[in-house]
C-alpha positions as CSV (number, residue, x, y, z in Angstrom):
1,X,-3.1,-31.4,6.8
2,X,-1.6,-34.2,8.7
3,X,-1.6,-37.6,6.9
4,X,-2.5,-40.3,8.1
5,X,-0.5,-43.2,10.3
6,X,1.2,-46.0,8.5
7,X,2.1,-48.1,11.3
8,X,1.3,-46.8,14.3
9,X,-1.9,-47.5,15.5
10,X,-1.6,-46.4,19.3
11,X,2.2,-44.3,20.1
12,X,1.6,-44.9,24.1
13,X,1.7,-48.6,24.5
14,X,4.8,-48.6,22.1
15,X,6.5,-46.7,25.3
16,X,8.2,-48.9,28.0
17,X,6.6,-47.1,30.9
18,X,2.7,-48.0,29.7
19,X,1.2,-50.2,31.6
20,X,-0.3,-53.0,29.7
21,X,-3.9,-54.5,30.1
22,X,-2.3,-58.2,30.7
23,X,0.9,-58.6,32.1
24,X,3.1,-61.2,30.0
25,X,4.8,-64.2,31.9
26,X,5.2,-61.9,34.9
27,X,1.8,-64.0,36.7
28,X,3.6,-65.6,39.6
29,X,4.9,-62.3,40.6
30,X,1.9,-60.2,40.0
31,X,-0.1,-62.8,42.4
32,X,2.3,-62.7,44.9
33,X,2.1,-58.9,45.2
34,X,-1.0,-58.7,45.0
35,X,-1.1,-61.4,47.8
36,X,0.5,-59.4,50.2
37,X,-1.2,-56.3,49.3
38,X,-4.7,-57.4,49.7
39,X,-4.9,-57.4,53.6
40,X,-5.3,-53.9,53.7
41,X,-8.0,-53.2,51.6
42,X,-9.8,-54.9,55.2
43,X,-7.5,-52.8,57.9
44,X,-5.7,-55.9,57.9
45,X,-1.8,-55.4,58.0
46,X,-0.1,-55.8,54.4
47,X,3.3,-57.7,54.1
48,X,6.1,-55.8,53.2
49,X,8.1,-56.7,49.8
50,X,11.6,-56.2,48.4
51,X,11.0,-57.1,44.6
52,X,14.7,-57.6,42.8
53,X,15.9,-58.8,39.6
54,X,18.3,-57.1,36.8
55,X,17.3,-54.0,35.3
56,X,14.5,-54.7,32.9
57,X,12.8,-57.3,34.4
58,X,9.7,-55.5,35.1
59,X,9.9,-54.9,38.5
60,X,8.4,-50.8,38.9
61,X,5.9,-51.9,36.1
62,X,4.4,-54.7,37.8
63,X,4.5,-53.1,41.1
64,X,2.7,-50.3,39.6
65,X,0.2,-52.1,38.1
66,X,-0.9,-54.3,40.8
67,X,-0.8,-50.8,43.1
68,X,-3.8,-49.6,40.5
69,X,-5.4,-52.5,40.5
70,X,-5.9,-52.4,44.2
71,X,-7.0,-48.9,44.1
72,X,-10.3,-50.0,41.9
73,X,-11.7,-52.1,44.7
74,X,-11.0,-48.8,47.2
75,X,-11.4,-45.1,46.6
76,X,-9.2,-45.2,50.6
77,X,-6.2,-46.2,49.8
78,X,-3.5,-43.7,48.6
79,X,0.0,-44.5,47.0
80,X,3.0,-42.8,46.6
81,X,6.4,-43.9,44.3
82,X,9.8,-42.7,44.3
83,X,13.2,-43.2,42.7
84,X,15.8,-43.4,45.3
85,X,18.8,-43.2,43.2
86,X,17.1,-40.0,41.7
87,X,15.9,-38.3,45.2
88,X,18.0,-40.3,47.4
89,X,17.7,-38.1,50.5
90,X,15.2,-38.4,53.1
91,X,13.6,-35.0,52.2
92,X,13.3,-35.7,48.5
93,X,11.8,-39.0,49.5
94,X,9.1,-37.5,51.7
95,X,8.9,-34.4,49.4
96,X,7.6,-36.6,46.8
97,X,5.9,-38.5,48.0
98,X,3.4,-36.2,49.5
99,X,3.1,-35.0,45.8
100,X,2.3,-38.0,44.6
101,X,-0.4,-38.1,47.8
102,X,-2.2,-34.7,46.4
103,X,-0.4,-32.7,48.7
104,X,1.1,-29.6,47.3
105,X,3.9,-28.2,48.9
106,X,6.3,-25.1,48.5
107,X,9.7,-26.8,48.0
108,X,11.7,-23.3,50.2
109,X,15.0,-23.9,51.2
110,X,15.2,-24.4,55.2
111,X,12.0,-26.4,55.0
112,X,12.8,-28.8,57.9
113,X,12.4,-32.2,57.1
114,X,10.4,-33.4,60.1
115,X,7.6,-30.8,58.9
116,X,7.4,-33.4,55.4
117,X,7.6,-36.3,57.9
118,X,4.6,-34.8,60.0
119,X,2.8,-33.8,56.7
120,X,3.2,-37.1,56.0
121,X,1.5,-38.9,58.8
122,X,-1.3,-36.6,58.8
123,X,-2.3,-37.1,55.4
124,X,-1.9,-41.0,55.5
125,X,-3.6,-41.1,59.1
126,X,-5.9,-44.3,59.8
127,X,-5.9,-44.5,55.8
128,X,-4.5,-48.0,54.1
129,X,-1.5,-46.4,51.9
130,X,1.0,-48.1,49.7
131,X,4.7,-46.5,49.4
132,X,7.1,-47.6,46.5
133,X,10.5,-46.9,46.5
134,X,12.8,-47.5,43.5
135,X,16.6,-48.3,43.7
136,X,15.7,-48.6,47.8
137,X,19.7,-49.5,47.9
138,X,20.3,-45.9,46.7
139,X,18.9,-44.4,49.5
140,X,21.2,-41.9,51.2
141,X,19.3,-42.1,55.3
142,X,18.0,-45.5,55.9
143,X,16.0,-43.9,59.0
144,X,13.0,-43.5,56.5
145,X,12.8,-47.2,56.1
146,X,12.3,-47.6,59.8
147,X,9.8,-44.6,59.4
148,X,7.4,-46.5,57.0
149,X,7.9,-50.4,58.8
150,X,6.8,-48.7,61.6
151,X,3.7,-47.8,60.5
152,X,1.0,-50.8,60.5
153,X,-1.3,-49.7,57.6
154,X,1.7,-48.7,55.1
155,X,2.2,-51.2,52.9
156,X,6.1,-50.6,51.8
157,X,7.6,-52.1,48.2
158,X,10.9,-52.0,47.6
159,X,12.9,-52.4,44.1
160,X,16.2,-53.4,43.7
161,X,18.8,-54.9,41.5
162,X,20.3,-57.8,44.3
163,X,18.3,-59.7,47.2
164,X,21.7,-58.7,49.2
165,X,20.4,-55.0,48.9
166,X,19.1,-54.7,52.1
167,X,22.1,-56.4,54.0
168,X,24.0,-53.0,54.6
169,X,21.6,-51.7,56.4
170,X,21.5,-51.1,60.3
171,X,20.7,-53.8,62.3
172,X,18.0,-51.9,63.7
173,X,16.7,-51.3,60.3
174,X,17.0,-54.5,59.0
175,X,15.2,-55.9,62.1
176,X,12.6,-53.6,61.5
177,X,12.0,-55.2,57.9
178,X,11.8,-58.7,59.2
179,X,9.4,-60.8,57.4
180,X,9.8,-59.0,54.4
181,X,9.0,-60.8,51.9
182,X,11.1,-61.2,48.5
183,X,9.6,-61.4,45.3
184,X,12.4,-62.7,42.3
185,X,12.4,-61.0,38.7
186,X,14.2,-63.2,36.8
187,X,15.7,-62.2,33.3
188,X,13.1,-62.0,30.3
189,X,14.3,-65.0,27.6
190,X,14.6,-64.1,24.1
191,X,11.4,-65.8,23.8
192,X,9.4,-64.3,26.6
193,X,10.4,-60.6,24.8
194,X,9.0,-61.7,21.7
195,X,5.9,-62.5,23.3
196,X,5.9,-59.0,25.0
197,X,6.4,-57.3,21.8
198,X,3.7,-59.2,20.2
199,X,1.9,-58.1,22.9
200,X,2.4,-54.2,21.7
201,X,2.1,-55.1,18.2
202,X,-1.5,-56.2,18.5
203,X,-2.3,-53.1,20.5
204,X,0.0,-50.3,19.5
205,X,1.0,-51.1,15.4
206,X,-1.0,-51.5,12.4
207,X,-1.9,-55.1,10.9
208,X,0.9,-56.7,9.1
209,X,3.5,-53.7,10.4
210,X,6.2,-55.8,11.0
211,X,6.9,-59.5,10.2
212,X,7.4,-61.9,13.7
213,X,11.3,-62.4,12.7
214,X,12.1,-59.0,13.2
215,X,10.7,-59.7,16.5
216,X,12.6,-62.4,17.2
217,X,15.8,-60.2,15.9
218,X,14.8,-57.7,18.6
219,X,14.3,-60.1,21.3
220,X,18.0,-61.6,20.6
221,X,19.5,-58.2,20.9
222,X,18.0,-57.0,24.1
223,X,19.7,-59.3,26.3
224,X,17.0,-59.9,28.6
225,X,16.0,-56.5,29.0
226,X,11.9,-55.6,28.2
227,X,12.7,-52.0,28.3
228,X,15.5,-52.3,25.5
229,X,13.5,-54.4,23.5
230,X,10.1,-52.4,23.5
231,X,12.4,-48.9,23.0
232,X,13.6,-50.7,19.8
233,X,10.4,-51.6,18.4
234,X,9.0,-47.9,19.4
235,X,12.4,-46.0,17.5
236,X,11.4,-48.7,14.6
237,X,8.0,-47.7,14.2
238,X,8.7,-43.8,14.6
239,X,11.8,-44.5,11.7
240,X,9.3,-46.3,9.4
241,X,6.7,-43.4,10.2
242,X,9.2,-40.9,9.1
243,X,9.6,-42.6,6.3
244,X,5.8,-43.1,5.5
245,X,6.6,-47.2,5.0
246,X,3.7,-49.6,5.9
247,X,5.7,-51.9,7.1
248,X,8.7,-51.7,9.4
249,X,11.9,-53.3,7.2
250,X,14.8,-55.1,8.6
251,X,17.0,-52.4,7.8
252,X,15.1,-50.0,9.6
253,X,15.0,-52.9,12.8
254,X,19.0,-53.4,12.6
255,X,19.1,-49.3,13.0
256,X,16.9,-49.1,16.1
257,X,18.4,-51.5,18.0
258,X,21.5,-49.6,18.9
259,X,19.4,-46.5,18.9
260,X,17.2,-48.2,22.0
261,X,20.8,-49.4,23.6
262,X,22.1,-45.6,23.6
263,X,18.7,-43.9,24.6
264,X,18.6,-46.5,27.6
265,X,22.1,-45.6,28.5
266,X,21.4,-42.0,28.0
267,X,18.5,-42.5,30.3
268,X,20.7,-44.2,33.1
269,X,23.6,-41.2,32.8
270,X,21.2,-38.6,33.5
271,X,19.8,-40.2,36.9
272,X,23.4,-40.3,38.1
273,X,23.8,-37.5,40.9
274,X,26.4,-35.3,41.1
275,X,29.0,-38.0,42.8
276,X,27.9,-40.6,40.7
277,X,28.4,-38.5,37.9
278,X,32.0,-37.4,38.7
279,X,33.0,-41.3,39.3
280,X,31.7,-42.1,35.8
281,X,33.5,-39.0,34.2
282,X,36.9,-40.4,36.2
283,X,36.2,-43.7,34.3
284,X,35.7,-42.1,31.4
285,X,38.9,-40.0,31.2
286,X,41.1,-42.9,32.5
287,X,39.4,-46.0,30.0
288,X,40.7,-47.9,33.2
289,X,41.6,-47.1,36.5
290,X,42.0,-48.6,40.4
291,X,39.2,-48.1,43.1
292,X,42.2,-46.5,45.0
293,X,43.2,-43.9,42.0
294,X,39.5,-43.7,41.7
295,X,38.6,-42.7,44.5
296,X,41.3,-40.1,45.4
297,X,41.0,-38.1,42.1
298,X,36.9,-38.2,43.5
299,X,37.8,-36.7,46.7
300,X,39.9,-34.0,45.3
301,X,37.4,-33.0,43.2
302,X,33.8,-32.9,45.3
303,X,34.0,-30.3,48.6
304,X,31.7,-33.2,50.4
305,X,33.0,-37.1,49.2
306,X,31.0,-39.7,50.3
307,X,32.9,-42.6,52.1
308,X,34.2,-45.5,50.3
309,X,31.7,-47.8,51.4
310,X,29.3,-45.5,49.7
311,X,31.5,-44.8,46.3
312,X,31.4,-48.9,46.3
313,X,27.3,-48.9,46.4
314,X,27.4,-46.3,43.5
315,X,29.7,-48.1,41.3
316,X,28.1,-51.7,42.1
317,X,24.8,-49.8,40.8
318,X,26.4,-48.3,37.4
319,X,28.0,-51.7,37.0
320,X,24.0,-52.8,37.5
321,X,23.1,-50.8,34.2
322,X,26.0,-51.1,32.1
323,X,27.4,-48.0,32.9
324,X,30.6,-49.2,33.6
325,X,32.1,-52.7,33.8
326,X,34.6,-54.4,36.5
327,X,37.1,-56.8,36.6
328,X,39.0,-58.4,39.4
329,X,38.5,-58.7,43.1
330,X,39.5,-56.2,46.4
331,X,42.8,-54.2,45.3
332,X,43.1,-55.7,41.8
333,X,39.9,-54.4,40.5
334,X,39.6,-52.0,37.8
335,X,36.9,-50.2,36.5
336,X,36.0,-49.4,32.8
337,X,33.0,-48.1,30.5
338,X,30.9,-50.5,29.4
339,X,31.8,-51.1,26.1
């Protein structure tokens, strides 16, 4: 017989990927989406958005959230949401997309891409549709960005770490994107976690679980980062669960928090590709190397190295999530783990 809870109340809002009821001190941001959203639940044209801020900062979740909302007030619209640095190529992109669309396709190999892209249009049609993409600065053929500006009733969010991250782009591109509007995620405060946790307290953990300090202790640790913070209170929970406590102790708080740190790293390793992966390893080995030793011992071991303007765009992102850290400018930089 399985006993009962003793401090978990609901297990899914103690994850970072629920979306909450309310959104805490993310307001501003959430009218401003919604704001340029709204004009196409009337065939009016929506605004395009680049939403940026450090990891953590609720970008996806808020994007995601106001995306649903909209979907209430219209049974029309359809949505899609990918992860560029995950499925960076155009295929993968359009590929899932159409999944997330409720279009089920036979992934064969030699499927062209321009049937996706044709699937694509067909299925969207005359009908409002929203398209997020993720890490947009990861993406590998900026030709799809030019696809979706191009079409008047797709609405087209983009998430990033930096404003700059559409300034590489092609001119033609970036034209294209003119007038997008850019929404800031600033870093959480210490306090502004606490009241996020507090938030998942009420709903997801038993009354008197956890006293507000360790909240505060939690908040202090994360370093701005929601998803850190609310990882730490989940692995607290499940701890004090394992341990059939009612009450989640300090010890067991001072435990989780480098337990959150490590599964959110963990988390970040496994979306590296296979390049991104190799770089990292390179680090790894060295402790500290050169971009110009770096790169060379990459290109002699990948058949198909990417150039170094793109090896820079991968290491800029792992430097994003405290993969790796960097110090020094141009020829005197040297890379290193995070430590």
């Amino acid at each position: 017989m399985r006993r009962p809870n003793t401090v978990i109340e609901d297990a899914r809002v103690l994850t970072a990927d629920f979306l909450p009821k309310r959104m805490v001190h993310r307001n501003a941001q959430v009218t401003e989406i919604k704001r340029n959203l709204e004009p196409i639940l009337d065939d009016g044209t929506p605004r395009n958005m680049l939403l940026y801020g450090p990891p953590g900062t609720g970008k996806t979740t808020m994007a995601e959230y106001v995306v649903d909302e909209l979907k209430k007030h219209s049974s029309n619209v359809v949505s899609g949401s990918v992860n560029c640095w995950r499925y960076p190529s155009r295929f993968k992109v359009y590929y899932n997309l159409l999944q997330d669309f409720g279009t089920n396709i036979i992934h064969r190999t030699g499927t062209p891409t321009d049937e996706l892209v044709d699937k694509f249009k067909s299925k969207v049609g005359n009908r409002p549709s929203i398209v997020i993409l993720d890490e947009v600065d990861q993406i590998e053929d900026e030709r799809i960005l030019y696809d979706f500006a191009r079409e008047s009733n797709t609405a087209l969010i983009m998430i990033a770490n930096k404003e700059t991250a559409l300034y590489d782009f092609d001119d033609r591109i970036r034209s294209s994107l003119e007038g997008t509007k850019h929404v800031r995620f600033p870093e959480y405060t210490k306090e502004q976690l606490v009241d996020i946790l507090e938030d998942r307290v009420k709903w997801g953990l038993r009354d008197n679980a956890v006293e507000k300090s360790m909240l505060h202790r939690i908040g202090n640790r994360a370093d701005g980062d929601a998803r850190i913070a609310i990882n730490a209170l989940r692995i607290a929970a499940e701890r004090a669960e394992a341990e059939e406590s009612e009450e989640i102790s300090q010890e067991v708080i001072e435990n989780a928090l480098p337990a959150a740190e490590e599964e959110n790293k963990s988390k970040s390793i496994d979306q590296l590709n296979r390049h991104q992966s190799v770089l990292y390893e390179i680090i790894e080995e060295h402790g500290e190397i050169k971009p110009g030793e770096l790169y060379e011992e990459y290109s002699d071991e990948v058949e198909d190295p990417k150039v170094k303007r793109t090896v820079r765009k991968y290491l800029s992102k792992m430097d994003h999530y405290r993969l790796i850290n960097s110090e020094g400018e141009g020829r005197w930089r040297t890379y290193m783990l995070q430590s």
